[in-house]
Biotite code that builds the C-alpha atoms (Angstrom):
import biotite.structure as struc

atoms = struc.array([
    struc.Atom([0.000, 0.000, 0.000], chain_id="A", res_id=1, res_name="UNK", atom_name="CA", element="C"),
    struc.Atom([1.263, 3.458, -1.155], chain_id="A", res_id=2, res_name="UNK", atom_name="CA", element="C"),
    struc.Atom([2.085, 5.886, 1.694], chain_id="A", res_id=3, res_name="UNK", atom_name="CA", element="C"),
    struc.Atom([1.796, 9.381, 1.753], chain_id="A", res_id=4, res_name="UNK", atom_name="CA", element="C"),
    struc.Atom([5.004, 11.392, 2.846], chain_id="A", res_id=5, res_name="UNK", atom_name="CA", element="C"),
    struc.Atom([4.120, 14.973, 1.970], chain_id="A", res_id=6, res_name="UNK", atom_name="CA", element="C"),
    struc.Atom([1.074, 16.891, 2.709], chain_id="A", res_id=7, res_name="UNK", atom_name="CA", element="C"),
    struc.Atom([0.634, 20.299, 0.363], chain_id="A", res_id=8, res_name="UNK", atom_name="CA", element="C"),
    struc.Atom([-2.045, 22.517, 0.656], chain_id="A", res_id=9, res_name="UNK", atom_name="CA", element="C"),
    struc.Atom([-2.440, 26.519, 1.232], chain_id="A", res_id=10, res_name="UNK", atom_name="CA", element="C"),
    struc.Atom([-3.030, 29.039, 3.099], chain_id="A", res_id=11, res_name="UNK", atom_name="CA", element="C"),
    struc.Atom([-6.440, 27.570, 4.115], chain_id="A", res_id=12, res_name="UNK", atom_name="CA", element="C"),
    struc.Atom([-5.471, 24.926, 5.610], chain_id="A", res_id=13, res_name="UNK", atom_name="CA", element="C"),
    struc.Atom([-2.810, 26.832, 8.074], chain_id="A", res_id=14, res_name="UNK", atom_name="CA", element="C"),
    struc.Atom([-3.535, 25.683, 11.760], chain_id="A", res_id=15, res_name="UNK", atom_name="CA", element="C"),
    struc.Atom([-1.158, 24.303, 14.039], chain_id="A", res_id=16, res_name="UNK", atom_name="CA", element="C"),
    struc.Atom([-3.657, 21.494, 14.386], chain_id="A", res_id=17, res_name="UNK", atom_name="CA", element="C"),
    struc.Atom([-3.479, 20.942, 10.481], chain_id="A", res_id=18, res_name="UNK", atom_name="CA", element="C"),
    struc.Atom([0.438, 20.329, 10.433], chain_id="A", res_id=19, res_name="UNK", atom_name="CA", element="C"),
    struc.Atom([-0.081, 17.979, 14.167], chain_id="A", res_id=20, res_name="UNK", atom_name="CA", element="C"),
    struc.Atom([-2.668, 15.657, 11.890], chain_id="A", res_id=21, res_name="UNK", atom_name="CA", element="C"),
    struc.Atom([-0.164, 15.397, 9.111], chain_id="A", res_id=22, res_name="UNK", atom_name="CA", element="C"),
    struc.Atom([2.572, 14.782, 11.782], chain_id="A", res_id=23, res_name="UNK", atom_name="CA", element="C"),
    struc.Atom([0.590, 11.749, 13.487], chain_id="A", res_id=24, res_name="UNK", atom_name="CA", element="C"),
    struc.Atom([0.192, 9.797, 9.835], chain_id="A", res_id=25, res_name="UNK", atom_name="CA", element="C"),
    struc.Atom([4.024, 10.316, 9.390], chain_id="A", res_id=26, res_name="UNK", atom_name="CA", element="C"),
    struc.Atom([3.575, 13.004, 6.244], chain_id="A", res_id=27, res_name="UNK", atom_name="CA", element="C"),
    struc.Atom([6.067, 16.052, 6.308], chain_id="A", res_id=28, res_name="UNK", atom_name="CA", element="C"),
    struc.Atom([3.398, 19.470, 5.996], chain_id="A", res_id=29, res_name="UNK", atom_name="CA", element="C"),
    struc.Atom([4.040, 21.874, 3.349], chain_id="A", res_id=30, res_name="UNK", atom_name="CA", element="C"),
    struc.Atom([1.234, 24.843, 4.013], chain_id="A", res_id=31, res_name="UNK", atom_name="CA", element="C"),
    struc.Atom([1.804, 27.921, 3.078], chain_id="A", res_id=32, res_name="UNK", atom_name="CA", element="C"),
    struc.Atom([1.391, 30.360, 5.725], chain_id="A", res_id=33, res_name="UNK", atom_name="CA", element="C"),
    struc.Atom([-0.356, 33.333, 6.332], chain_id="A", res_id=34, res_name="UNK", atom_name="CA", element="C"),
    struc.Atom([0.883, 37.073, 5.362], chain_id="A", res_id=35, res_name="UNK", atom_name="CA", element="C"),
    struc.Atom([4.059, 35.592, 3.577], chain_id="A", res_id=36, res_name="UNK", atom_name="CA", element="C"),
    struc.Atom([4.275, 36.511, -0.019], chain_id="A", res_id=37, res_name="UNK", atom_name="CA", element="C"),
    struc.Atom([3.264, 34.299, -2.496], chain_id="A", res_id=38, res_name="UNK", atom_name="CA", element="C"),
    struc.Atom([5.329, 31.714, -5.051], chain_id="A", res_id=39, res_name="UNK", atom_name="CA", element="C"),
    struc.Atom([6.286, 28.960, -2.913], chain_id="A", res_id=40, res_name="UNK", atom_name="CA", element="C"),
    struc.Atom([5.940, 27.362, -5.564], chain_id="A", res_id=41, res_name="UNK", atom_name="CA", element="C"),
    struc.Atom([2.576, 24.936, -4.065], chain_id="A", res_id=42, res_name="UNK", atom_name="CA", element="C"),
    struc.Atom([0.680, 25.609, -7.469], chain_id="A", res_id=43, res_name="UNK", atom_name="CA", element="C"),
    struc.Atom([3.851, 23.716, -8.764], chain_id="A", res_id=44, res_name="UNK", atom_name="CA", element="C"),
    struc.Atom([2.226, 20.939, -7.170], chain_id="A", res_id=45, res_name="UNK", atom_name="CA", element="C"),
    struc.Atom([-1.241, 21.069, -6.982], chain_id="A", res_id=46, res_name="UNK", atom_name="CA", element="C"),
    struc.Atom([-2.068, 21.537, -10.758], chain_id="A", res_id=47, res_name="UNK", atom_name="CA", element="C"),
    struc.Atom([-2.321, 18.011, -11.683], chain_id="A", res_id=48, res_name="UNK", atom_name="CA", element="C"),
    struc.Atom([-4.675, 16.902, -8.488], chain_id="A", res_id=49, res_name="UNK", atom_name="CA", element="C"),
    struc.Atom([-7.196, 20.370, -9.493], chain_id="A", res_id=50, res_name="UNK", atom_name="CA", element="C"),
    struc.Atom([-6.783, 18.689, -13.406], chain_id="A", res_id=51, res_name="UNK", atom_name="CA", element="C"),
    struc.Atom([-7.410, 15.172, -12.295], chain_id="A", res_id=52, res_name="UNK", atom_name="CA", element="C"),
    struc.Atom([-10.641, 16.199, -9.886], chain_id="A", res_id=53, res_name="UNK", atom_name="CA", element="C"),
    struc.Atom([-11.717, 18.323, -12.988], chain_id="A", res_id=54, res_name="UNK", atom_name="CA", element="C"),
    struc.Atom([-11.729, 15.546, -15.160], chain_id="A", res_id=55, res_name="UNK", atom_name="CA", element="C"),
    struc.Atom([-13.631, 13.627, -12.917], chain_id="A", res_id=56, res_name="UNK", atom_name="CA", element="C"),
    struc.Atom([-16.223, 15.890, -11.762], chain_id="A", res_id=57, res_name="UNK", atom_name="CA", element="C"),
    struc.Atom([-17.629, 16.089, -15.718], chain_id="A", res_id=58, res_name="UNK", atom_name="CA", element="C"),
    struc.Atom([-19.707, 13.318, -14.681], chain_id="A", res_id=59, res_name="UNK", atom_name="CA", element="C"),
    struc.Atom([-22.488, 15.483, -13.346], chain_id="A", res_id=60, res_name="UNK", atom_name="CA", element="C"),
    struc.Atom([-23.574, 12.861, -11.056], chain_id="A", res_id=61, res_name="UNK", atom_name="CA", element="C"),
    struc.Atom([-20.451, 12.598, -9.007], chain_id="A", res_id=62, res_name="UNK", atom_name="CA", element="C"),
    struc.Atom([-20.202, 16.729, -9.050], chain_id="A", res_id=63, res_name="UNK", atom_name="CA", element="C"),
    struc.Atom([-23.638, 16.878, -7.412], chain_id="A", res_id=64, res_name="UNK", atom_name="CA", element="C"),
    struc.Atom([-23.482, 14.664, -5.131], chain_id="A", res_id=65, res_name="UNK", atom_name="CA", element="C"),
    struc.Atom([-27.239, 12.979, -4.909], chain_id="A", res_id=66, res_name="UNK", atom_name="CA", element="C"),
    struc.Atom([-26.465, 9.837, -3.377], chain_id="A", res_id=67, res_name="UNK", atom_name="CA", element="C"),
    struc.Atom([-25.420, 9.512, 0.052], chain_id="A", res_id=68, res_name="UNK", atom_name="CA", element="C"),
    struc.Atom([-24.489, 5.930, 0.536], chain_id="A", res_id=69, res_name="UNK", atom_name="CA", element="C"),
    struc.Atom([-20.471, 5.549, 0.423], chain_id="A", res_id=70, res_name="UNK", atom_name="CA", element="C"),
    struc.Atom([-20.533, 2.526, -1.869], chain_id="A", res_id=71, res_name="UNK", atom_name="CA", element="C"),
    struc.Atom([-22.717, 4.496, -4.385], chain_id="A", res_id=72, res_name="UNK", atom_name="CA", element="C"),
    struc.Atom([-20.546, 7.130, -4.311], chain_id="A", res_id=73, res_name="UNK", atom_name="CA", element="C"),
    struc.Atom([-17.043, 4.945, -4.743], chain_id="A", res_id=74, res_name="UNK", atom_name="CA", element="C"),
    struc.Atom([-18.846, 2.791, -7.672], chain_id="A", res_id=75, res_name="UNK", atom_name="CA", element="C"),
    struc.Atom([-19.849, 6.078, -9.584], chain_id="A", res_id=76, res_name="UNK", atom_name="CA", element="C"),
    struc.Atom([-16.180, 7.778, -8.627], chain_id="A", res_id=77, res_name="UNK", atom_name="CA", element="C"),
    struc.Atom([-14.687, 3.859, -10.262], chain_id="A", res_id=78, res_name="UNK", atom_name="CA", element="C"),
    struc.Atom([-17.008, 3.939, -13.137], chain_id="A", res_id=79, res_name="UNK", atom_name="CA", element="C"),
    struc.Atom([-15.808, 7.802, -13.535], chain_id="A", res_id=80, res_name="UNK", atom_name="CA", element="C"),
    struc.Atom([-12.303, 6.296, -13.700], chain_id="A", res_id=81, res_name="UNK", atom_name="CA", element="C"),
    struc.Atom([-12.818, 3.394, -16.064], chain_id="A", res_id=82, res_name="UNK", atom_name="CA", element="C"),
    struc.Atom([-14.733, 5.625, -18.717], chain_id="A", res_id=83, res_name="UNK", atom_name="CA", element="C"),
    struc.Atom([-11.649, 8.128, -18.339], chain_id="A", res_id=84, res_name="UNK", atom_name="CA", element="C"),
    struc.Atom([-8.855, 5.716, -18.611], chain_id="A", res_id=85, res_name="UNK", atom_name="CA", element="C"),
    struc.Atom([-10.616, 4.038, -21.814], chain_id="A", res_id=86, res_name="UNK", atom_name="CA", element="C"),
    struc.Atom([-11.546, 7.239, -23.680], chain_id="A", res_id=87, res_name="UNK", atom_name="CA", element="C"),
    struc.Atom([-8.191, 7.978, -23.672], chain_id="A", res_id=88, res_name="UNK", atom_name="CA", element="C"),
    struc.Atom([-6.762, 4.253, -24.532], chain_id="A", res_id=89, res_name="UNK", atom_name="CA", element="C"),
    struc.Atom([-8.962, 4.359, -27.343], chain_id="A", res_id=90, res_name="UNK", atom_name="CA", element="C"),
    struc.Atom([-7.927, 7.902, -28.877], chain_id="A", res_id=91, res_name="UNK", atom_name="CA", element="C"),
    struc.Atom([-3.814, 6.454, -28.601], chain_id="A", res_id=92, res_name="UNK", atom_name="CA", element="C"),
    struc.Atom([-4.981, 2.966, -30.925], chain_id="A", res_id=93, res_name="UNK", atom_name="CA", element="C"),
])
């Protein structure tokens, strides 16, 4: 099982409490603080997760959010994935 090492997120997320969560799981916190100047460089690394949430939220009925039951949810998300992963297999053959 893959484990996470690094947490990055922004200003948002900058509580002392934040950092002590990703501290507890064994990930090293990278969150930007407040009233620092921007271009640490965290868009560097966020890009492709916004991209790959974009690409899955086209499926109106994961954006939404109707159902409520978790396995709902997680088939739709896998489904989501599978039509993803194929549209773009078939456009390389």
């Amino acid at each position: 099982m893959a484990r996470i090492r690094t947490v990055f997120a922004d200003r948002g997320y900058n509580a002392e409490s934040n950092r002590a969560l990703c501290r507890s799981f064994g990930a090293e916190p990278h969150i930007h603080k407040r009233c620092q100047p921007s271009g640490s460089s965290l868009g560097q690394q966020r890009w492709p997760v916004e991209r790959s949430n974009a690409w899955l939220l086209e499926n109106k009925r994961l954006a939404l959010r109707y159902d409520r039951l978790g396995f709902i949810v997680q088939a739709l998300l896998q489904t989501a994935c599978i039509f993803l992963v194929a549209g773009r297999l078939a456009r390389e053959l």
